[in-house]
C-alpha distance (Angstrom), angle and dihedral (degrees) to the residues before:
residue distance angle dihedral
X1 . . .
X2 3.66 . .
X3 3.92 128.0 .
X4 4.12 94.4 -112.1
X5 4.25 79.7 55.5
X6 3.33 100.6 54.4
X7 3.68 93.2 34.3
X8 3.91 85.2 61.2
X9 3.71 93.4 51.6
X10 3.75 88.9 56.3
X11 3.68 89.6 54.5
X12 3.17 97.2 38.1
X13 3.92 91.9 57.6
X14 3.55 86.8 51.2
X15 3.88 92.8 54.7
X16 3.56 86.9 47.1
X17 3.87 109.0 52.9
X18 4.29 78.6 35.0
X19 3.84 90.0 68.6
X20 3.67 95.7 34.8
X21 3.65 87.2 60.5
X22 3.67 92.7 48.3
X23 3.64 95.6 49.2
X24 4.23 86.1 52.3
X25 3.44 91.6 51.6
X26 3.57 90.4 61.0
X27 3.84 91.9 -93.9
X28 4.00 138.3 153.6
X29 4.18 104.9 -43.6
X30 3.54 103.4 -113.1
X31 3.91 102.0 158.7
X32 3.37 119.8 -176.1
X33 4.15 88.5 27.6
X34 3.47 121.2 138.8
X35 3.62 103.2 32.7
X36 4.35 132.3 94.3
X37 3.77 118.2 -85.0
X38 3.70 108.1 -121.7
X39 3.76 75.6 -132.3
X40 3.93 156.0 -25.1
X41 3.61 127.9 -136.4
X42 4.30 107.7 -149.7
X43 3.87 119.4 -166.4
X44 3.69 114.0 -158.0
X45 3.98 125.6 153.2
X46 3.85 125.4 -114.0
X47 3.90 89.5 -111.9
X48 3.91 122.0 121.3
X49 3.97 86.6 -125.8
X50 4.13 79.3 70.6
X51 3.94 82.7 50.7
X52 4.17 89.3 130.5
X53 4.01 92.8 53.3
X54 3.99 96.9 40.3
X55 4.46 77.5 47.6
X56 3.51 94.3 48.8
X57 3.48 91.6 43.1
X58 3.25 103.8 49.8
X59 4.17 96.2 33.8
X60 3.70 76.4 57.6
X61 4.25 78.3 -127.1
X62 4.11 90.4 138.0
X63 4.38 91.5 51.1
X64 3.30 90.3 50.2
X65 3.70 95.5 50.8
X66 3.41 93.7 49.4
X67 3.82 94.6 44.5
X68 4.02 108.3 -179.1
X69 4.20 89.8 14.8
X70 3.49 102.0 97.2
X71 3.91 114.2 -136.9
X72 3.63 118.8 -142.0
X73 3.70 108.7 -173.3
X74 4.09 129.8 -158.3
X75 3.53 132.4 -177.4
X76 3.57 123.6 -147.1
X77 4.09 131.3 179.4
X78 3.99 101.9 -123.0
X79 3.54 145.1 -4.2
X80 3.28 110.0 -92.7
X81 3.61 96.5 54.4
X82 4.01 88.5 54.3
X83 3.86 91.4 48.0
X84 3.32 86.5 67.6
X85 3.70 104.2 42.2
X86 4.21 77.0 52.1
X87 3.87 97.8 49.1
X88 4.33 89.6 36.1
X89 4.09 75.4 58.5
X90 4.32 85.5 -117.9
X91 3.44 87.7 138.4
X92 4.09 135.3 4.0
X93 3.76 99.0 -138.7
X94 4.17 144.0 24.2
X95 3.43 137.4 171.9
X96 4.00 104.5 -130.8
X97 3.67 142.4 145.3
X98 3.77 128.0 -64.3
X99 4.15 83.0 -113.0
X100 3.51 100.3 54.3
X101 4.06 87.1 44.7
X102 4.12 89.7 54.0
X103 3.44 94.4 47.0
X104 3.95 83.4 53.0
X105 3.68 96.4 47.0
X106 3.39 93.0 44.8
X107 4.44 101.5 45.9
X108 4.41 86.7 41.9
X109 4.36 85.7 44.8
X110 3.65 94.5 -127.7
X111 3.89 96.6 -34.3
X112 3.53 119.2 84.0
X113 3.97 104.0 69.8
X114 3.75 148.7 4.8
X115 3.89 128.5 -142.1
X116 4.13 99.1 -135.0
X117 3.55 93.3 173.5
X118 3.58 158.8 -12.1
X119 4.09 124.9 -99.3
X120 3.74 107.5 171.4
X121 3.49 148.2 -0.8
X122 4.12 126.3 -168.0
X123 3.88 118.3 22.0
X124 3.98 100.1 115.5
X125 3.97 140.5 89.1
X126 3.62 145.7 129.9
X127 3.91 114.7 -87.8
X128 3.81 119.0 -169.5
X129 4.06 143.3 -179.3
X130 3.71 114.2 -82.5
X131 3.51 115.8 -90.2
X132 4.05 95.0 48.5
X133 3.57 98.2 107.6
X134 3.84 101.4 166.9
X135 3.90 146.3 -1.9
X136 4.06 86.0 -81.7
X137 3.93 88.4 65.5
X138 3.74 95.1 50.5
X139 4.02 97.8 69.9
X140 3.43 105.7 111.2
X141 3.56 93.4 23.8
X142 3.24 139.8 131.6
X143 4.15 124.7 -127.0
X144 3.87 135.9 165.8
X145 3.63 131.9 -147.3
X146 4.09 123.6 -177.7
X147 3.65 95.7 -114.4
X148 3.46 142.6 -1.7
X149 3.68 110.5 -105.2
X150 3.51 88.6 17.0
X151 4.14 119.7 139.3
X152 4.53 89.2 -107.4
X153 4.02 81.0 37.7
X154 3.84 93.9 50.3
X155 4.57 86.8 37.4
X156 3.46 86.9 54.9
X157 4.17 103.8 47.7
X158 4.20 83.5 45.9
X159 3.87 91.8 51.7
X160 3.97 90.8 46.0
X161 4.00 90.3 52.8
X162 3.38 90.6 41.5
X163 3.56 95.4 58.7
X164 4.23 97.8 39.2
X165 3.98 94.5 -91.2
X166 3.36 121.3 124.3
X167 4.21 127.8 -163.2
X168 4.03 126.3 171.0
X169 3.64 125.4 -144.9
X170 4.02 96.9 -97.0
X171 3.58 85.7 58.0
X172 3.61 109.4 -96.5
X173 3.30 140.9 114.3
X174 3.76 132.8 75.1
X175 3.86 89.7 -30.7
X176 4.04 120.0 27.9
X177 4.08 107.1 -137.4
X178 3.72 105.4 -167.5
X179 3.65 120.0 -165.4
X180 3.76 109.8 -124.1
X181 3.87 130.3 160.7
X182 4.05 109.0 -124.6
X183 3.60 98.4 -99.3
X184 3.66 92.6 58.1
X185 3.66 94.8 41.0
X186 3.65 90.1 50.9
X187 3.77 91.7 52.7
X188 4.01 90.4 39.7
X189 3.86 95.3 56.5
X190 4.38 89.0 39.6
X191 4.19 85.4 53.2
X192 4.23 89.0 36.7
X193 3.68 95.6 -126.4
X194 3.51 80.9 128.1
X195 3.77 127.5 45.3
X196 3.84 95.4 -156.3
X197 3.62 156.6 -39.9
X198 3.27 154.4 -143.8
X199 3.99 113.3 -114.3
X200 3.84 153.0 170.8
X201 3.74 122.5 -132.0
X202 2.76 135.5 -46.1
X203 3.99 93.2 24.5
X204 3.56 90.1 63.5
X205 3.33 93.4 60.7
X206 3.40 92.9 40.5
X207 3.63 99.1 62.5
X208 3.89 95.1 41.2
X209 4.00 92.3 53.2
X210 3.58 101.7 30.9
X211 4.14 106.9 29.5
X212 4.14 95.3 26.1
X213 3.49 94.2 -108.9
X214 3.29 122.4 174.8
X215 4.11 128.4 -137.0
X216 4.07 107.1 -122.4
X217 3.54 96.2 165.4
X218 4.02 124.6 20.6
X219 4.13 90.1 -157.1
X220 4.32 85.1 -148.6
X221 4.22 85.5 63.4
X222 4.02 82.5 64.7
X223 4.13 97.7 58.6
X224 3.45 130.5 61.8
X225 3.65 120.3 -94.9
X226 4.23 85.6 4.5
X227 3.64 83.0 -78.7
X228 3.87 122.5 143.0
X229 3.83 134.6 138.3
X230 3.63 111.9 -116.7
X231 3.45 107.4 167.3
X232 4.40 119.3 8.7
X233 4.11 120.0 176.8
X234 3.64 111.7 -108.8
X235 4.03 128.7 -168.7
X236 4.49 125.7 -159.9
X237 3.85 103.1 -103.7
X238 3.84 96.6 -117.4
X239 4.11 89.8 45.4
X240 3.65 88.3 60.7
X241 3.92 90.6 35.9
X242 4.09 89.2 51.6
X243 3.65 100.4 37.5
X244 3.48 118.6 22.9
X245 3.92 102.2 146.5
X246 4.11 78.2 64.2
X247 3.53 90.8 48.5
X248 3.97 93.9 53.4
X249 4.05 87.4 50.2
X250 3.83 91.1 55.2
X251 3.57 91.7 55.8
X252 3.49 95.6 28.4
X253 4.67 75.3 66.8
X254 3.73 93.6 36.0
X255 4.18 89.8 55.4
X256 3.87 85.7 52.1
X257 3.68 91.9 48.2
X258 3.61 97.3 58.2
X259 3.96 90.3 39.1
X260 3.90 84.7 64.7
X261 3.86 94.6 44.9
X262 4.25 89.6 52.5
X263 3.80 92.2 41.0
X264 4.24 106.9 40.3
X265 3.61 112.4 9.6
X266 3.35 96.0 168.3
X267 4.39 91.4 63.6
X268 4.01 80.8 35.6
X269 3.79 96.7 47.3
X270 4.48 90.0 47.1
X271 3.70 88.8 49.9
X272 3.88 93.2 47.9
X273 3.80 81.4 52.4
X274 3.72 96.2 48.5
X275 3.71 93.7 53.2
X276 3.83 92.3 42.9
X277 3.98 87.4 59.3
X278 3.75 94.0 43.2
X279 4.03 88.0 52.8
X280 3.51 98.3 34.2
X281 3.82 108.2 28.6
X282 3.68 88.7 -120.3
X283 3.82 141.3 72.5
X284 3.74 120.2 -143.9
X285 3.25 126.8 -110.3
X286 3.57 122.7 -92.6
X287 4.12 104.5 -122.1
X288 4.28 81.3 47.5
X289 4.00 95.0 50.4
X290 3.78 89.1 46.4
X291 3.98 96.8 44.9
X292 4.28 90.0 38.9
X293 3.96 82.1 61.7
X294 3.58 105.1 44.1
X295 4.51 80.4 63.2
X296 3.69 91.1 48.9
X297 3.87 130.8 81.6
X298 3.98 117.4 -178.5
X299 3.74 124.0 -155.4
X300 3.73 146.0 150.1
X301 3.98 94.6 -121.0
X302 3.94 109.9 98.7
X303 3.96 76.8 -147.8
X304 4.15 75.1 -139.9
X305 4.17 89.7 -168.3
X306 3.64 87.3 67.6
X307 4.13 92.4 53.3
X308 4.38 88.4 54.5
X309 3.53 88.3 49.1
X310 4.09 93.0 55.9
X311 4.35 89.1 42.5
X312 3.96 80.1 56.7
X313 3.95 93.7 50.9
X314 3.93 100.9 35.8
X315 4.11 75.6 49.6
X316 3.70 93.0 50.9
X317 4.38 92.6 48.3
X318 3.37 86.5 41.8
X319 3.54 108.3 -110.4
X320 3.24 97.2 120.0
X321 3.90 136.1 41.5
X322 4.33 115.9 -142.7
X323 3.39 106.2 -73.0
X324 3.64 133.1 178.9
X325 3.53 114.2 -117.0
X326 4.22 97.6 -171.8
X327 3.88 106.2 134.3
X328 3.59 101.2 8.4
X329 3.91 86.7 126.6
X330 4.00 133.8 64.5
X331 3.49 102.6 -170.0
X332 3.49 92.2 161.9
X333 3.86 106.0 95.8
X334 3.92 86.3 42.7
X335 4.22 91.6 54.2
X336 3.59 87.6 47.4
X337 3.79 92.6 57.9
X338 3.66 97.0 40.1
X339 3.97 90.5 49.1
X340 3.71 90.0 50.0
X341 3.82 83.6 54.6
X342 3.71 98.4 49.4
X343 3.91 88.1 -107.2
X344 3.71 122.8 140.5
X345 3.52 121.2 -108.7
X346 3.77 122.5 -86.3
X347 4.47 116.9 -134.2
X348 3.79 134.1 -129.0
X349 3.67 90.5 -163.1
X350 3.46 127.1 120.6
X351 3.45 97.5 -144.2
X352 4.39 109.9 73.4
């Protein structure tokens, strides 16, 4: 049992006999709190932006963790569709993007989910056919994202607006977006049905090295410092309400997953691989794996400024009506963890 393990016990303990108090003192109700989940079900997609859960995973870094909690793992190809395996209670936590988690928020009012921390930032663009050399050359055009409403779906519409082009959700307009999972996409832009798209790793890299794509827009060039949360870790309210000893040992495995991916990517990029194959039935190759994580930058830090800016462009495409965003995160657990670490502090704030 590793020191981050039994370090989450500890604190996990002390959440426990902390809400057990509460509840005697004629607290919040929160029966059931304080004890193990028999189990927890985790969505995450078999994308290298999900590169800490297809690590911890594999590394077997979240079991451990969660020692007699069973994990039961299940992969999904965007946000939306695990948003509502979360809220249909088919699984009790995901790592998604900050638009899928707004959307969330904002359709439960404040009590469906909780952001508990960040996973990655970078990873994402829009790659094109040769020749397109601007957002002037893509009227007409045809581009996919994975899902509408998604957080590339949501990039994309902002970036269009922002540059005088205009595209409605039943793909028309000056640009037609088309909806496609990334296996079809992939194929689509290979056959030139499609003349682009806007992706997460490793499809990026995918099309540029395998279909001679070309990179129009590096989605990191749009956000300050580069910085931009792609993919946080978020938990159902009343999981993390019922069980939050449990919740503390899934992070307490996600922070270790993300420690390996800083400190040996070349163990953390092979085990990314190995769970991509076991998923998918097929490893990447290695020039894709390397170039996929040169885009992509993994941290603990929900980098939360980045998630108000994306409410503020899915509410300027409109797919999404104003929606306040106080409380969406619990950071607390996470702090806790990194503090018992020596690690600074991670912010809610929407301000950087």
């Amino acid at each position: 049992m590793t020191y981050r393990t039994l370090r989450a016990l500890a604190l996990a303990a002390t959440a426990a006999l902390t809400v057990t108090t509460l509840a005697a003192c004629g607290g919040n109700d929160t029966s059931g709190a304080g004890g193990d989940a028999t189990r927890i079900r985790l969505g995450y997609f078999p994308n290298i932006t999900h590169a800490p859960a297809l690590v911890g995973v594999n590394k077997g870094f979240l079991q451990q963790a969660l020692g007699a909690t069973k994990l039961e793992p299940k992969t999904f190809n965007a946000g939306p569709a695990a948003i509502e395996a979360l809220f249909s209670g088919a699984i009790d936590a995901a790592y998604l993007g900050p638009n899928p988690a707004i959307n969330g928020w904002a359709q439960s009012k404040g009590k469906g989910l909780k952001i508990i921390a960040g996973s990655t930032s970078g990873g994402a663009g829009l790659v094109v056919k040769p020749g397109i050399n601007g957002p002037a050359d893509l009227k007409g055009k045809k581009l996919a994202t994975p899902q509408l409403g998604n957080t590339q779906d949501v990039a994309l519409r902002s970036w269009l607006k922002q540059n005088g082009l205009n595209a409605d959700q039943q793909g028309g307009g000056d640009v037609s977006i088309r909806p496609q999972d990334n296996a079809t996409s992939l194929q689509a832009f290979a056959q030139g049905s499609i003349d682009g798209a806007w992706v997460p790793e490793p499809n990026l890299s995918r099309m540029i090295l395998e279909s001679q794509g070309k990179l129009l827009v590096n989605e990191k060039d749009l956000w300050p410092d580069g910085q931009f949360v792609t993919t946080h870790l978020v938990v159902r309210q009343d999981f993390l309400a019922k069980y939050p000893d449990t919740v503390t040992k899934l992070l307490t495995g996600h922070i270790e997953s993300v420690d390996l991916l800083r400190s040996n990517a070349a163990d953390a990029q092979k085990a990314v691989n190995a769970q991509l194959a076991a998923v998918t039935g097929k490893p990447l190759k290695d020039d894709i794996l390397a170039a996929a994580f040169q885009n992509l930058t993994f941290t603990d830090d929900p980098i939360a400024s980045s998630l108000y800016a994306s409410a503020k462009h899915a509410e300027d495409v409109g797919l999404l009506k104003p929606v306040n965003l106080d409380g969406i995160y619990d950071l607390g657990p996470l702090n806790a963890l990194l503090k018992s670490d020596g690690e600074p502090s991670v912010s809610d704030q929407a301000q950087p």
